[in-house]
C-alpha positions in Angstrom: 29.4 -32.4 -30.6 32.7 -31.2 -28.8 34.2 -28.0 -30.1 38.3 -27.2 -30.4 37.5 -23.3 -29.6 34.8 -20.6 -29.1 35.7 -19.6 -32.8 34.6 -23.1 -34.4 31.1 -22.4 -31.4 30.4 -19.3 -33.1 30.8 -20.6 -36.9 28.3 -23.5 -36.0 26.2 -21.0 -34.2 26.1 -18.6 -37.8 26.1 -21.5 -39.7 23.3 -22.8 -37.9 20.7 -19.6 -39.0 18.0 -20.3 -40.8 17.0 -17.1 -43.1 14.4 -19.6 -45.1 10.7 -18.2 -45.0 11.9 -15.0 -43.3 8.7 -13.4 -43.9 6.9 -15.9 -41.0 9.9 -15.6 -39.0 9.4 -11.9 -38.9 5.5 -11.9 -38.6 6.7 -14.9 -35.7 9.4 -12.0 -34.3 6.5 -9.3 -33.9 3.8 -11.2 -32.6 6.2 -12.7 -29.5 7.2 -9.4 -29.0 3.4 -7.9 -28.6 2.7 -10.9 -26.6 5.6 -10.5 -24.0 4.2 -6.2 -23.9 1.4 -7.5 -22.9 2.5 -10.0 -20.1 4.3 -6.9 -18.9 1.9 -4.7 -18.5 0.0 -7.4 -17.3 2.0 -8.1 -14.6 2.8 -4.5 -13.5 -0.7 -4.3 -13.4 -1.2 -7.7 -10.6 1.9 -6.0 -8.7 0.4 -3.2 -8.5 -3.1 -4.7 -7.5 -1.4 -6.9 -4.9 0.9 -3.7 -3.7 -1.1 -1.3 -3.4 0.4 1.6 -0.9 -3.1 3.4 -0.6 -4.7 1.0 1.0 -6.5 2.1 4.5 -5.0 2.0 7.8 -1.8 1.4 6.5 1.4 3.6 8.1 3.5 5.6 7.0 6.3 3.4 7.3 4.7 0.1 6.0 3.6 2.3 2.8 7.0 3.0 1.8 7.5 -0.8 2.1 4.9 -1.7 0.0 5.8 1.2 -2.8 9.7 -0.2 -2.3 8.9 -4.0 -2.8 6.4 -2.9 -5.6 9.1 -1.0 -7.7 11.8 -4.1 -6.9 9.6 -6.5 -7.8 8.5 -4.8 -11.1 11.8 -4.2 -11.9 12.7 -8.5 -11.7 9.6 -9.3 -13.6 10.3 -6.8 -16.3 14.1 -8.1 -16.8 12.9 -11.9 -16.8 10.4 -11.4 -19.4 12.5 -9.2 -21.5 15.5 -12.0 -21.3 13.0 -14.7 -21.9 11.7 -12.7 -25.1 15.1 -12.2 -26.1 15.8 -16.2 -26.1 12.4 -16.6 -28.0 13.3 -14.4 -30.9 17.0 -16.0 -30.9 14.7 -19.2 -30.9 13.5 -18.4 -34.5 16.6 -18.1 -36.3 19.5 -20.3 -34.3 20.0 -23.3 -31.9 19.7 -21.4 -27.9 21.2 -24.3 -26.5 24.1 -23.6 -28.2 24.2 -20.1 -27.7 23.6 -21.0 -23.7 26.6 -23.1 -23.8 28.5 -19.5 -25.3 27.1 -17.6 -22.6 28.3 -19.9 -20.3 32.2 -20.2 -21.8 31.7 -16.7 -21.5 30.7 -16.5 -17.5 33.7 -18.1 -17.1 35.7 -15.5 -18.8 34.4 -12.7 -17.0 34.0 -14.2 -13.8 36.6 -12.0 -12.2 35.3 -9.1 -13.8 31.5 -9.4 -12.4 32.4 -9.8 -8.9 31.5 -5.8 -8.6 27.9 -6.8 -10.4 27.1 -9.9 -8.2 27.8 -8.0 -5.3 26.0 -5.1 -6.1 23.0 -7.3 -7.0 23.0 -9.3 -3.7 23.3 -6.4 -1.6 20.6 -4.7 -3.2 18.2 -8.4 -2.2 19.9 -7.7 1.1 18.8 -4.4 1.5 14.9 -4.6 0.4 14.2 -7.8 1.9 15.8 -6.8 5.4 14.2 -3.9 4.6 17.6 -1.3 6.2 15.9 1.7 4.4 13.1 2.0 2.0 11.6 4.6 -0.9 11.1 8.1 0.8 12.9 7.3 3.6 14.9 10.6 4.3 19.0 8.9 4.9 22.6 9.9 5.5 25.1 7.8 3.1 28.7 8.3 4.2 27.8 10.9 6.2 28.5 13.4 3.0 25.2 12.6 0.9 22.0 13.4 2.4 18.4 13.6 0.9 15.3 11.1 0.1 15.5 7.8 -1.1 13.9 7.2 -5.0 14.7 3.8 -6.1 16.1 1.0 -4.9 17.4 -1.0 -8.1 19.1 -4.1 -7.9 22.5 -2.4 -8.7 21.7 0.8 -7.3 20.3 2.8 -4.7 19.1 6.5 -6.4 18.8 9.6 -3.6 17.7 12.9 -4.1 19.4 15.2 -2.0 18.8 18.6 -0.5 20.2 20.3 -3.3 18.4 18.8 -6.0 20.9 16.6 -7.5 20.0 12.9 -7.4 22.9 10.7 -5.8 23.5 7.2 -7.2 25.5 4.6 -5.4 25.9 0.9 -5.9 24.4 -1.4 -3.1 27.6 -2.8 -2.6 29.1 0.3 -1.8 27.3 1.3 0.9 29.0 0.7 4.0 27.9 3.5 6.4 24.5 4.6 6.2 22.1 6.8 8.6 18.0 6.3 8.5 16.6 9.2 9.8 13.1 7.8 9.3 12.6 4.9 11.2 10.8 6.0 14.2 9.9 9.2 14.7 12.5 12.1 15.4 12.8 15.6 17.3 11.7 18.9 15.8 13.5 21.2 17.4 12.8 25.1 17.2 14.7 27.8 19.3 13.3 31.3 20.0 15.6 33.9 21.0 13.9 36.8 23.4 14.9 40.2 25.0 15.8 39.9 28.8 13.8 42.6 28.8 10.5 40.3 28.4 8.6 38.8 31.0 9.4 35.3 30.6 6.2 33.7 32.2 3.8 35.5 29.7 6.2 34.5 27.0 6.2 31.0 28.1 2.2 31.2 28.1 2.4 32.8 24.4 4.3 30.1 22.9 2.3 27.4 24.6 -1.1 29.2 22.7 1.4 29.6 19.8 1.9 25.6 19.4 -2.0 24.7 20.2 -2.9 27.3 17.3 -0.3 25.7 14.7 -0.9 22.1 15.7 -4.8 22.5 15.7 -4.2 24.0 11.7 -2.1 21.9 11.1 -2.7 18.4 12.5 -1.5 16.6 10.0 2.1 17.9 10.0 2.5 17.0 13.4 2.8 13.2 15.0 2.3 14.9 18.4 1.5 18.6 19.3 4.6 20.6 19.8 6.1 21.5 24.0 7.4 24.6 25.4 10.8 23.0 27.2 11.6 26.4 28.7 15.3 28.5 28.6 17.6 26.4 27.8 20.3 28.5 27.1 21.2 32.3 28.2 22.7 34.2 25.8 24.7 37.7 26.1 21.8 39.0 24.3 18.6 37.1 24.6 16.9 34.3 26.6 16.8 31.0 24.5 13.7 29.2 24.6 13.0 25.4 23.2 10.0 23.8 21.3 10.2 20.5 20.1 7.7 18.2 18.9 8.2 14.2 17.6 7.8 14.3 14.2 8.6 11.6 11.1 11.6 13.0 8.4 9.7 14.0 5.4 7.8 16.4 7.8 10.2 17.9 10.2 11.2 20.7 8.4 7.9 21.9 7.1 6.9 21.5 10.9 9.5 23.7 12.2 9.2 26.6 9.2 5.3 26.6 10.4 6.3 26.8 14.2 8.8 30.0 13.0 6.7 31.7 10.8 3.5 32.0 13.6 6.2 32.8 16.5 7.0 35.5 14.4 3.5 37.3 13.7 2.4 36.8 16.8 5.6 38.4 18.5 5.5 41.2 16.3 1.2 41.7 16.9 1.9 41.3 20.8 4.6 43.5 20.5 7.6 40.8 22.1 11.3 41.6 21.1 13.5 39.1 19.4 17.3 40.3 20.3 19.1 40.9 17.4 22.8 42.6 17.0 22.9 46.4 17.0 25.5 49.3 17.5 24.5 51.7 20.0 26.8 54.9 19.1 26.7 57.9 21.5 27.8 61.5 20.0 28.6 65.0 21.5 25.2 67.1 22.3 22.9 64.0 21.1 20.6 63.6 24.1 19.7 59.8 23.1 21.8 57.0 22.2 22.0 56.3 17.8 20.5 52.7 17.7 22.4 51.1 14.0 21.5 47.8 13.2 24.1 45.7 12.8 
């Protein structure tokens, strides 16, 4: 049958509803429905059987593949099924081919108008299956949003940044971005000291220092933390570098660690850390005023 219009497709299309023995239809409407909750719970429940990130011997980095493939796959599965449940129940009360045909005057309509969806769509299969960044991965985006990646959709790419506030962007919109998680990276912990100090029993403090903290906590650590040396000499204070390789997620949990034992131990062994004062001298005072600054 060839149609003049759209208008004379959508008057076959009503005209076409059968509303006859609408109590099976419904009973019809409800089971397909149970039956496709089912197949999708089903089938999260083989992805996540197939995927499965807590599996042993597995890295770091290949478990935030698995978890990211895991949530994009779930996330096609669950959109088939629901479309294919959709044409199912449209199949109980109207001719789908016909209504295909409308959806595909329609494509043609909007064709212009989707280019930002299709796009968005394709870069997001670009993204997982080159796998560029992955779920957890700590990234720069535009070198203004920074923070930990949550989801990877097939529109758009969710990440939580330092602040709390969770970032959304659409894959096609992401032009510059920064992964600070493949490989491992520096952890990088300067410790200011009085010139005052002797700088080889400094040096031998931090060293015990970063043997203590690694052996407690070995698990924060990819590899135990050095002692560089001075790197720097400040008007005030020596500068002395630790660093340690360490992945993201960790660094910054590794370098509080690091700064919080440096501390207590300096204070038990009794080891200045510079910090600014006023040193103000009056008329009959025999020693100098220290004021902290």
């Amino acid at each position: 049958m060839v149609y003049e219009n759209v208008g004379d497709l959508w008057q076959h299309l009503l005209s076409g509803i059968d509303l006859s023995e609408l109590t099976e239809k419904i009973i019809s409407v409800v089971i397909t429905v149970i039956v496709f909750f089912i197949l999708i719970k089903v089938s999260n429940g083989l992805v996540n059987k197939f995927f499965n990130e807590n599996k042993k011997n597995i890295t770091p980095q290949e478990r935030k593949r698995v978890l990211t493939l895991k949530k994009a796959l779930k996330t096609f599965l669950r959109t088939a099924l629901l479309l294919t449940e959709l044409l199912t129940v449209l199949s109980f009360f109207t001719d789908v081919g016909a209504l295909l045909a409308v959806a595909g005057v329609g494509t043609l309509a909007i064709g212009f108008g989707a280019q930002g969806l299709v796009e968005d769509v394709m870069s997001g299969f670009v993204i997982i299956f080159e796998n560029q960044f992955s779920v957890g991965d700590y990234v720069t985006i535009d070198n203004d949003h920074y923070g930990i990646v949550e989801t990877i959709g097939v529109r758009t790419t969710s990440v939580r940044e330092m602040d709390g506030g969770l970032f959304i962007i659409h894959n096609g919109k992401i032009d510059r971005l920064i992964n600070h998680s493949k490989g491992t990276i520096k952890a990088v912990v300067d410790v200011g000291v009085a010139y005052e100090e002797n700088i080889d029993y400094v040096l031998s403090v931090l060293r015990e220092i970063c043997e203590e903290v690694y052996d407690a906590n070995e698990t924060l650590f990819v590899g135990r933390p050095e002692v560089l040396g001075v790197t720097r000499m400040d008007p005030s204070s020596m500068n002395i570098r630790i660093i340690a390789d360490e992945d993201a997620a960790r660094k910054v949990r590794a370098e509080t660690a690091l700064r919080k034992r440096i501390k207590e131990v300096f204070d038990e062994k009794g080891i200045e850390i510079p910090y600014g004062k006023y040193v103000v001298y009056s008329n009959g005072q025999s020693k100098p005023q220290i004021m902290q600054k």
